[in-house]
N, C-alpha and C positions, 0 to 999 in steps of 0.2 A: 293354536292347536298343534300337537306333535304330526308327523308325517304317518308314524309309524308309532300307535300305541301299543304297551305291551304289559298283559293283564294276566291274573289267574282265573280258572272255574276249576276248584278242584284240583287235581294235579294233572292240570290240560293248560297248559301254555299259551296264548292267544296272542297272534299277531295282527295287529287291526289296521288295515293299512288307510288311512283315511286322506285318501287321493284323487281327485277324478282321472289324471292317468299317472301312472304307475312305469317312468321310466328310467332309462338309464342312470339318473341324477337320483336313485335311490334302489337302483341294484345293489351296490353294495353295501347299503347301509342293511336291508334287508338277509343279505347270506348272511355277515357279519351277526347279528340280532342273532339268527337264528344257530348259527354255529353254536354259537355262545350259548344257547337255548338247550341246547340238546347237552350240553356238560352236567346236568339239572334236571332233564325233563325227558321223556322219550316220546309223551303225549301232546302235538304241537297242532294249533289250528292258523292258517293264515288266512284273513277274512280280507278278500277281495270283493264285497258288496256293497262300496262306494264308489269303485273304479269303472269308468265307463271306458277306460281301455287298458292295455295293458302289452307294453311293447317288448320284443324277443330277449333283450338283453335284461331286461325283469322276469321273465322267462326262465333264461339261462340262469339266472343267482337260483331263480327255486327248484330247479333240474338240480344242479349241483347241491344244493342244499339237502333237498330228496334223496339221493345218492349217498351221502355224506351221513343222514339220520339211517339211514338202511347197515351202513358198518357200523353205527354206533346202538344197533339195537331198538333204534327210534323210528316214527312214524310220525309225517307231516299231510296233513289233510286241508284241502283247500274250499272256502266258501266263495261261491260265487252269483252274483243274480244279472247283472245287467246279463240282457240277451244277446248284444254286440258281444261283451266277452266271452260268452258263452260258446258263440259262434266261433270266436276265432279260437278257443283250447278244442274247438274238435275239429275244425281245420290242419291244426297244428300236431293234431292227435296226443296231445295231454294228457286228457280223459286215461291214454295205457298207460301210466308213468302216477300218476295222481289218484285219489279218489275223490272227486268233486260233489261237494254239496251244494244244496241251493237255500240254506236254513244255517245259522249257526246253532240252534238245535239237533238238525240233524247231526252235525259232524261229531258235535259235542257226544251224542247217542252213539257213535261208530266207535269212537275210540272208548265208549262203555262196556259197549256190548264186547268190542275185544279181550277185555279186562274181565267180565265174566266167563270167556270162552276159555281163559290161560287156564 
């Protein structure tokens, strides 16, 4: 199984990170994907709802990446469910930086409803 699957739904980009944690030894493979991503795509989901953690320096690749889609006109939306990770993006205060789902339904629904508000 890949680390890091990368899918379509429509023209929503999907990053599926299938890890139970989600660290250093796949931060950059992660910014990189996504960089790449956004040459392509401006509608990006990263689905962290296999990761039952998720350490700073994986963190820091989707901070920079976020940052990164916001110059280039793009928008990167995060799925999450364990409740340990949960805890630590509002800890770390994330949540102001992200918009965090707890569905990949729902996020898939956020960047729609964007696309009818343009």
């Amino acid at each position: 199984m890949e680390n890091i699957r990368r899918y379509n739904e429509e023209d929503i980009r999907i990053e599926k990170v299938n890890l139970v944690r989600a660290t250093l030894n796949e931060a950059n493979e992660i910014k990189e994907n996504l960089i790449e991503d956004l040459i392509d795509y401006k509608k990006i989901v990263v689905d962290l709802s296999d990761c039952e953690y998720v350490d700073s320096t994986f963190i820091g690749a989707l901070v920079y990446s976020f940052k990164h889609s916001k110059v280039k006109g793009g928008n990167i939306k995060l799925v999450i469910s364990d409740s340990l990770v949960k805890n630590m993006f509002i800890l770390n205060d994330i949540e102001r930086v992200f918009k965090v789902y707890y569905s990949m339904k729902d996020a898939i629904n956020a960047h729609q409803e964007v696309q009818k508000d343009s």
